[in-house]
N, C-alpha and C positions, 0 to 999 in steps of 0.2 A: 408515415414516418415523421411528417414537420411536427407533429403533436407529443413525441417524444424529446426530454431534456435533451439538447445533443450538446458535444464539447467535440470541437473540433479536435485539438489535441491529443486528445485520447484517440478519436482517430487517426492521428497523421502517424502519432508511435505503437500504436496496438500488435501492428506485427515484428516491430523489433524487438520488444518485450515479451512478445509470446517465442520467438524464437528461444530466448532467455532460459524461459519459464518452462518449454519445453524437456529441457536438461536437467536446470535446477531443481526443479519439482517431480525427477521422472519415478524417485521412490517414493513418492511423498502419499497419501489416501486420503485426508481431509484437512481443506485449506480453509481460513481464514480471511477473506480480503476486510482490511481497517480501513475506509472511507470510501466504500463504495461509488462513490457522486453520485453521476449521472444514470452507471450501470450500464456503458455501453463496454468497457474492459469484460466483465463479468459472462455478460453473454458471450464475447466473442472466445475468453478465452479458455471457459466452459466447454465448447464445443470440440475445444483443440485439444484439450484436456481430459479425455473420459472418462481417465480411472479415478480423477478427483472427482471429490463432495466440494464443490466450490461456495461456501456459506458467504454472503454479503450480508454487509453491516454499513451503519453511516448513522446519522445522529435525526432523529424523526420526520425533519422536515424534506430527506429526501426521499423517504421511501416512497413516497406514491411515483416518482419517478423511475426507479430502481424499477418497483411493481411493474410500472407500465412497459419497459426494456423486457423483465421477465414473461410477461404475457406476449411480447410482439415476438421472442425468439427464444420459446421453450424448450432447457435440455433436462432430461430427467438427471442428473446432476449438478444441480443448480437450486439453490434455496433461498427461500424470500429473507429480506431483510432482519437481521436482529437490530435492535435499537441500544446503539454502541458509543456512547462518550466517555475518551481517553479519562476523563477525569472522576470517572462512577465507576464503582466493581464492573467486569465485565462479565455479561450475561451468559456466559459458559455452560450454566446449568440449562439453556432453554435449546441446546441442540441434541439433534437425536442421538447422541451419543457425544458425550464431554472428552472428547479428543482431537487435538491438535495436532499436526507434527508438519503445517505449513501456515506461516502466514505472509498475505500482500498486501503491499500497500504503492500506493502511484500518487504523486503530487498533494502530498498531504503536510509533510513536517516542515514547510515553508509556510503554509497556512495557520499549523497552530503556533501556540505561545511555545515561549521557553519550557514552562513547566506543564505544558502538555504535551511536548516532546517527551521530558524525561517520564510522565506518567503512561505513555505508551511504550514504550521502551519496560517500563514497573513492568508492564502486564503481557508484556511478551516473557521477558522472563517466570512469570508466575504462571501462566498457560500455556506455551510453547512445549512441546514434549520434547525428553532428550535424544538427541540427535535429529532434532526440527528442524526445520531450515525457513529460512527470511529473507525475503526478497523487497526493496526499499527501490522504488525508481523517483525521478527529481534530480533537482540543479542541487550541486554543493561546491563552496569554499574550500581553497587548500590551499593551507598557510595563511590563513588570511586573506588570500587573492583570490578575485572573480576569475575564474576561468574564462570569459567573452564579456566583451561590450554590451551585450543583450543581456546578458545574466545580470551586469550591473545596473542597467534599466530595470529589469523586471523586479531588481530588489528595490529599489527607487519607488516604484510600481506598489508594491507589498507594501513599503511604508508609508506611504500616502494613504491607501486601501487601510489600516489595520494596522500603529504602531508595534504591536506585538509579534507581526507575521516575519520573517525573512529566512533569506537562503542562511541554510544551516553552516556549519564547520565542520568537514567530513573532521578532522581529527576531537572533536568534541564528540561526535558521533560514535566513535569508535569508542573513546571514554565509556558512554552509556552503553553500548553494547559490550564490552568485555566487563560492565558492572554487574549482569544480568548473565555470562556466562556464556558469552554468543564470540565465537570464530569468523575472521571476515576469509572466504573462500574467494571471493573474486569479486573486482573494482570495475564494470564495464563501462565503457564509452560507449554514450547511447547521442541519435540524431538531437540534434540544436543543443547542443552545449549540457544535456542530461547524462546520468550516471544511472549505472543499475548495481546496490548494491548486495551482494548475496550472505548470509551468517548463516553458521550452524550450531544449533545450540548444544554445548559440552558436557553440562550440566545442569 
C-alpha cells in the first residue's frame, strides 16, 4: 500500500461524502469524477456504489497513480482514467457510452484558476444530462467570509503555493451554476470546516 499516492484527506472524509453520495446519486447510472487525484475516493466509493459506472479522470500525470489505486482494489464498475483538462473539449466521445447523468468532484475548484473554474462549470452544463445531478465537495466563502481560522490559513496556504488557486465564493458559485442550468438541492456541512455541494441539472 506505501507505494500507492495516498492523501490523507481523502481518507479522513471519504465516508462522510460517501454517506452523501449515497442519496444523491441513488438514481444516478454513470458518473463522472473531475479530478480524480490520487484515486483513493474512486475506489472506495465505487464499491459503495454498484449501480454506477464510476469513470475517473484527472489531467495525465496522475493517471499511473489513479492506475495503480485501480489495480490495488478492482470493481468491475470502475474505469481507468480519461485524460481531462477543464480547459480542452472534454473527451466524452472515448466512454463506452457518451452519457452522463452524475458528475464529482472533491477538492479541486480551490486548486484551479478563476477561469478554470468557470470552464468547468462550461462543460458540466454541456455534458451533464438533464436531470443530472452534481455533487462539489471543498471549503467555500459566504459573503465574503472564511467560515474557520483554518480555512483562512489554508487559503494563505493556496496563495503562496499558486497565486491563482483559492477558496472559491459559494455565491459566485452559484452564479456559474444557475448559468449552466443547475439547481442547488442541498448546502451540506461537511468535517473541518468543508461543504458538500449538490445541483441538479434543469435543463
Amino acid at each position: 500500500m506505501s507505494s500507492l499516492p495516498y492523501s490523507q484527506s481523502c481518507e479522513n472524509n471519504k465516508a462522510a461524502i460517501a454517506a452523501i453520495l449515497q442519496d444523491s446519486f441513488s438514481q444516478s447510472s454513470h458518473v463522472l469524477e473531475v479530478g480524480s487525484g490520487s484515486g483513493q475516493h474512486a475506489v472506495h466509493f465505487a464499491k459503495l456504489l454498484p449501480h454506477l459506472t464510476w469513470q475517473t479522470s484527472d489531467q495525465l500525470e496522475y493517471h499511473s497513480g489513479i492506475n495503480a489505486w485501480l489495480a490495488e482494489s478492482p470493481s468491475d464498475n470502475l474505469r481507468k482514467p480519461l485524460e481531462l483538462d477543464v480547459l480542452q473539449p472534454w473527451p466524452i466521445d472515448q466512454l463506452e457510452q457518451p452519457f452522463i447523468d452524475a458528475i464529482f468532484t472533491a477538492n479541486t475548484l480551490h486548486i484551479m484558476s478563476k477561469e478554470m473554474v468557470r470552464q468547468f462549470f462550461f462543460g458540466v452544463g454541456r455534458h451533464l444530462s438533464e436531470n443530472g445531478q452534481l455533487c462539489i465537495y471543498g471549503p467555500f466563502n459566504y459573503q465574503g467570509q472564511y467560515s474557520s481560522e483554518s480555512n483562512r490559513n489554508f487559503d494563505r496556504w493556496l496563495a503562496d503555493r499558486n497565486p491563482q488557486s483559492a477558496i472559491r465564493d459559494f455565491e459566485w458559485i452559484m452564479q456559474l451554476a444557475e448559468e449552466q442550468g443547475l439547481q442547488l438541492i442541498a448546502d451540506f456541512s461537511m468535517p473541518a470546516n468543508n461543504r458538500l455541494l449538490h445541483f441538479e441539472k434543469q435543463c
